[in-house]
N, C-alpha and C positions, 0 to 999 in steps of 0.2 A: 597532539594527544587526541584519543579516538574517543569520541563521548555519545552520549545515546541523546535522543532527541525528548527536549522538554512539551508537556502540553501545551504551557503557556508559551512559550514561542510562536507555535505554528498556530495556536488559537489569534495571535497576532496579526498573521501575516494572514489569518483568513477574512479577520475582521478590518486588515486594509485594502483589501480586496476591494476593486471596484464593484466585481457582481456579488450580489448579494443571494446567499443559500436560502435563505426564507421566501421564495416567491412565493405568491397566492398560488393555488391550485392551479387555478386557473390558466397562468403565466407557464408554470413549469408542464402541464399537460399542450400547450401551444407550441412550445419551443421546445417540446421531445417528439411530437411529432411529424415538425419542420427539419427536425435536423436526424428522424429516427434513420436506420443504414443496420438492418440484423449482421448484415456481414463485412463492417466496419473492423480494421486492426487495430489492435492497442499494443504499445510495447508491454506496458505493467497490468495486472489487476492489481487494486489495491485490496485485501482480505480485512475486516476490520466487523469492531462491533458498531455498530449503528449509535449506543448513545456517546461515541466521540466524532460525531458528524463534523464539528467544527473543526476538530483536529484532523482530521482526514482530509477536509477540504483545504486548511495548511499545507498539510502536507503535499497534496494534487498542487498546489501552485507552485512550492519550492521546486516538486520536481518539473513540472512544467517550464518554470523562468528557470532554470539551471539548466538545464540539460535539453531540454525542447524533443522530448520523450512523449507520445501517447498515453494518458492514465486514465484506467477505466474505474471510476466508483459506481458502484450502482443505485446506489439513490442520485447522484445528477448525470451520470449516461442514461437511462431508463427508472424516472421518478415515478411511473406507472405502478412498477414493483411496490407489492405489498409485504415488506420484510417482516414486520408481526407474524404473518401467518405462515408454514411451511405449505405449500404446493407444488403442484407439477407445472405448472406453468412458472413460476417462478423459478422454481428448478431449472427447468428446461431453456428458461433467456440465458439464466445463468452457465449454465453447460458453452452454450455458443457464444455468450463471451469468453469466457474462459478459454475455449478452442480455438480464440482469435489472437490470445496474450500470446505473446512470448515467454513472458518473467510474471509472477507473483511475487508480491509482498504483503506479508502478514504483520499488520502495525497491531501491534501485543502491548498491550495497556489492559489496566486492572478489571476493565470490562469485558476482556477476551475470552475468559473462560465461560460466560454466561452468555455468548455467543449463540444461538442454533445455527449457525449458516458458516462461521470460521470453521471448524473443523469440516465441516461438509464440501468446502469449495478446499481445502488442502486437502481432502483427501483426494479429490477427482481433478484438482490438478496436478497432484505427481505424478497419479496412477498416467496421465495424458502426456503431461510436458514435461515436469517434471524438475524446473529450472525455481526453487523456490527459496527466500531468505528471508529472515523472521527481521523487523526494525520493533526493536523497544522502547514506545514510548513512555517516559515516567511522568511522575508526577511534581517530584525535586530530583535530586541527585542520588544515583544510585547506579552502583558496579554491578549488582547481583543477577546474573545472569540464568537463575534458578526458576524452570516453569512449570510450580506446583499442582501437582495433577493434568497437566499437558507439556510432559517431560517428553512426549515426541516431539518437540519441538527444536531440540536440540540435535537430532538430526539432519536439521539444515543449516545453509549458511546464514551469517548475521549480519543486520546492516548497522553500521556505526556514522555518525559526523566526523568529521575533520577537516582539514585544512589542506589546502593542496601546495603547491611551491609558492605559488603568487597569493597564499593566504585567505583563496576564496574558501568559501563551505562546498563542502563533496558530503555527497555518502560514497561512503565504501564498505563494499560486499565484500563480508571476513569468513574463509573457509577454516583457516586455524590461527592460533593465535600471532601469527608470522604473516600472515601469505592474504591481503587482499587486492582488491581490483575496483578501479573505480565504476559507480554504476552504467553508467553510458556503456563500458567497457564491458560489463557483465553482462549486460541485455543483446551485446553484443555477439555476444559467447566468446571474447577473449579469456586466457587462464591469470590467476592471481600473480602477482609478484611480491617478492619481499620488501616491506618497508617498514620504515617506522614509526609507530602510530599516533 
């Protein structure tokens, strides 16, 4: 069965997380500028609002230990960024990673729409790559696949949980209601197949 991914989950798996997202300034400006690389690849951007930091960085790890996938977030690839403020320089880091992804995902939770930077980085990575799938994170349980005043959203594919033959947890990338493709697979560029969810 194909289920959408909970906050508290991944807010789990961030908070078992050896490293910890709250460095001092200090710490996180030392260790982005040891490890900075402007033209570094990422398999995924992940797109997301800023205040589900924690959920985000869930999520960077599940895909991380499952699949051993590149995931770019921009607050712990580049913590220099000032996402409060819209700029060209901010912009502009953003552009070059972006141009480095292969795949985008847009983790769509109740804080998406108050976004300034989600729809800004969807729009200039279609216009670019063009390889993009919305993962719905909820808050409990919920089917509703309805994105109230960002019903373009439904233009792209979706990513769902589930289980694979040996019972591990997958996402899978759903083009229609029939026909997906396991992530690894997608970022791949393999096509969906039929299964049942």
């Amino acid at each position: 069965m194909a289920m959408k991914f909970n906050e508290s989950e991944l807010k789990e798996l961030a908070q078992k997380s050896k490293s910890s997202i709250f460095e001092s300034s200090s710490e996180i400006l030392k260790h982005a500028s040891a490890n900075f690389d402007i033209n570094k690849k990422y398999d995924i951007f992940i797109s997301h609002s800023f205040r589900d930091a924690e959920v985000i960085h869930g999520l960077k790890l599940f895909i991380e230990k499952i699949y051993s996938l590149r995931v770019y977030v921009d607050w712990i690839d580049d913590p220099e960024l000032d996402r409060t403020q819209v700029s060209k320089y901010t912009a502009n880091r953003l552009r070059n990673r972006m141009n480095n992804c292969k795949t985008m995902l847009v983790a769509h939770s109740e804080s998406s729409p108050d976004s300034r930077w989600v729809p800004w980085e969807i729009g200039y990575f279609d216009s670019r790559i063009g390889k993009i799938a919305v993962m719905p994170i909820t808050k409990g349980i919920s089917n509703s696949e309805k994105y109230e005043g960002q019903e373009y959203l439904g233009l792209y594919s979706y990513g769902v949980r589930g289980n694979d033959k040996s019972q591990r947890t997958k996402i899978w990338i759903q083009d229609n209601p029939d026909k997906y493709v396991d992530l690894a697979d997608w970022v791949a560029g393999k096509e969906p197949f039929e299964r049942s969810a």
